[in-house]
C-alpha positions as CSV (number, residue, x, y, z in Angstrom):
1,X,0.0,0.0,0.0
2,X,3.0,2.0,0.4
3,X,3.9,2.6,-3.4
4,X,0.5,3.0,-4.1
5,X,0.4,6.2,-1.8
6,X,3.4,7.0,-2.9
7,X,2.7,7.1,-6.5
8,X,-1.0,8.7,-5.9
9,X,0.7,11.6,-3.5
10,X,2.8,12.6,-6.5
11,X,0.1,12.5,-9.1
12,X,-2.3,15.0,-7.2
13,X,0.9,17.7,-6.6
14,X,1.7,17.3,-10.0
15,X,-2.1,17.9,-11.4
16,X,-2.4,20.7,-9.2
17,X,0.9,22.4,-10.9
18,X,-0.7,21.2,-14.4
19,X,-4.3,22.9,-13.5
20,X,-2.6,25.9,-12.4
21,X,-0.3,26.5,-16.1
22,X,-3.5,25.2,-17.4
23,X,-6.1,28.1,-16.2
24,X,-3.0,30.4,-16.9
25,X,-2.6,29.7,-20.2
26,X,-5.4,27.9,-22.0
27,X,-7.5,30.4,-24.1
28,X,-10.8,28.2,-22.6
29,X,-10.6,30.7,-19.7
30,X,-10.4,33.6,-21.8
31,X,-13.9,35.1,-19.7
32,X,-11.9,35.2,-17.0
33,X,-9.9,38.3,-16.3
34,X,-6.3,37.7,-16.4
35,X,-6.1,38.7,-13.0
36,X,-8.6,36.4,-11.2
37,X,-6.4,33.7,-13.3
38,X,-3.1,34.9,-12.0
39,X,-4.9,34.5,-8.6
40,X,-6.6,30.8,-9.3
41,X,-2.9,29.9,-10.8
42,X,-0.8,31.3,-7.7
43,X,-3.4,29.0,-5.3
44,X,-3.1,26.0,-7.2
45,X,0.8,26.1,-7.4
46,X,1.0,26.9,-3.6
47,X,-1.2,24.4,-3.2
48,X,0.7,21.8,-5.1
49,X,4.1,22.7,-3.3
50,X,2.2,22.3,0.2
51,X,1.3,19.1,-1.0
52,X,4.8,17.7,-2.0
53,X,6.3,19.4,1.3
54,X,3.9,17.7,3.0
55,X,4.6,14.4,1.2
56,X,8.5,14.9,1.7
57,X,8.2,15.2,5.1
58,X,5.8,12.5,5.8
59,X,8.5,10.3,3.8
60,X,11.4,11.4,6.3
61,X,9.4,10.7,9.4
62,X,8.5,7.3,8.0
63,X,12.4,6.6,6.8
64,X,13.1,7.6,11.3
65,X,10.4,5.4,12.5
């Protein structure tokens, strides 16, 4: 189950970073203004990063127990 979460905990930081160039720069979102998508974009990537950080960390505590 280990490689499993491993594997799935990577995917989901990775799709948030992918949504975020996504809403950035795909013309489908051209209603929004490019400000609410800088906004959207900057949440998603933070968002992403928190997860890997989180991920990382939970790996090292793991590698100490």
């Amino acid at each position: 189950m280990g490689r499993f979460n491993k594997i799935f905990g990577i995917a989901v930081a990775a799709m948030f970073f992918f949504l975020g160039f996504w809403l950035l720069f795909s013309p489908r979102f051209s209603y929004l203004t490019k400000e609410i998508k800088v906004i959207f974009a900057i949440f998603l990537f933070l968002y992403g990063a928190f997860r890997i950080v989180r991920y990382l960390f939970k790996e090292r505590d793991d590698e100490e127990e």
